[in-house]
C-alpha positions, 0 to 999 in steps of 0.5 A: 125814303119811304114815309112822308118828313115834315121839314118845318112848320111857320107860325103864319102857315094859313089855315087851310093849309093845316089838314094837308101838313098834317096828314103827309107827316104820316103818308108812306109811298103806298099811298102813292103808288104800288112801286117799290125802288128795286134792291139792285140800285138807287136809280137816278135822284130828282125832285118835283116842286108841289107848291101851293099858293093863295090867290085873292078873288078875281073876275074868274076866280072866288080865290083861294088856295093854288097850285103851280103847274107849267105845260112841256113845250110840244117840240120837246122829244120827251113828255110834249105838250104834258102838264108837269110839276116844276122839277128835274134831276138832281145836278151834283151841286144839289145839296138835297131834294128841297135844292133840286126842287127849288133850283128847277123851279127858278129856272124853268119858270123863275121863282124867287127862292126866298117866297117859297117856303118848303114844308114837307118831304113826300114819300120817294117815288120810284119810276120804272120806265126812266129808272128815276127816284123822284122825292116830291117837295111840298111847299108854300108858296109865301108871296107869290109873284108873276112867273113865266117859261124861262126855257121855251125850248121846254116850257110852253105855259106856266099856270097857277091852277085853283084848287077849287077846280082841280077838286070840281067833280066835272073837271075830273076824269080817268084817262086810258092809255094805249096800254090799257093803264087807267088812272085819274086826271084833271080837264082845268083851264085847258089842260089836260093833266095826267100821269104822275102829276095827277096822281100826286094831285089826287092823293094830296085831295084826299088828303087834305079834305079837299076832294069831292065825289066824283064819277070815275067811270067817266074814262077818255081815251089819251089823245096821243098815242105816242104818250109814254107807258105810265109806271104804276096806277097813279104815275107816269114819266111825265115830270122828269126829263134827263 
């Protein structure tokens, strides 16, 4: 796949949501990233969950829309410690992507299925460096309710990350590998989110209007010189794991 699909559109789809569903119903993996799926195989199927929510006004937050993200357990030999979407391989139950995505998502952090309602396919994104064809599935996120790491030998910390931050221009940076690899990333509540989680997070600012002017020549050093040679401008093998 290489153009963004719309799978369905709800009549009580809020309205900031609007901009963004338009937009991906004509997005291409260019968009994304430079990479292209080699002719020589189809590489290793997964999918990401991308799903938006909307929080009411709190002490910390004035509310708004959000964005599920959960952090890697530091044991992990893979992708410690990373900030990721919620995703994985594609098991040969899976019916499709939307399965894959939404099956990972219920067990890494326990999602009800039935409040999460998938809107779009996003362009296939081919990463290199684990031979993966990750689709990332763009969802609303209809009534949403506590979740929790379900697989601490995996997932350390779930968090719904306001979209208001992620689009702060000081909460945004460019991180450099020890490779040289540059790329942008996000400093919200914490983490520290880079790799192809940022990289998605970033297109889809734009996309949606969102994005704010921001200093990219703010460049930080990755901490973790063990971290994993990203695959192209705007991704990395941080989401999906064997």
């Amino acid at each position: 796949m290489s153009q963004g699909v719309l799978l369905d559109r709800p009549d009580d789809l809020p309205a900031w949501f609007e901009p963004l569903l338009a937009r991906v119903s004509t997005c291409r993996t260019e968009d994304f990233t430079s990479l292209r799926r080699p002719a020589g195989g189809p590489g290793r199927s997964s999918a990401v969950l991308v799903l938006l929510g909307e929080s009411p006004p709190a002490a910390d937050t004035p509310g708004g829309p959000d964005l599920l993200i959960l952090q890697r357990a530091a044991t992990m030999r893979n992708h410690a410690g990373q900030p990721a979407f919620p995703g994985g391989a594609t098991d040969p139950d899976d019916a499709d992507a939307v399965a894959t995505a939404v099956r990972e998502a219920q067990e890494e952090v326990g999602l009800d299925v039935s409040s999460a309602h998938p809107l779009a396919l996003l362009p296939e994104l081919w990463i290199p460096v684990s031979r993966f064809s990750v689709t990332p599935v763009l969802a609303w996120w209809r009534k949403p309710h506590p979740v929790h790491p379900l697989q601490p030998a995996e997932v350390a910390h779930v968090a719904r990350l306001p979209i208001s931050e992620l689009a702060d221009p000081q909460n945004r940076i460019q991180v450099r590998h020890p490779s040289g690899w540059v790329a942008p990333a996000f400093q919200v509540r914490g983490l520290l989110v880079w790799g192809f989680t940022a990289g998605v997070i970033s297109v889809l600012l734009d996309m949606a209007g969102w994005a704010r002017p921001w200093d990219q020549g703010r460049v930080v050093e990755l901490p973790d010189a063990e971290a994993p040679v990203p695959a192209a401008r705007g991704g990395a093998p941080d989401e999906v794991v064997p």
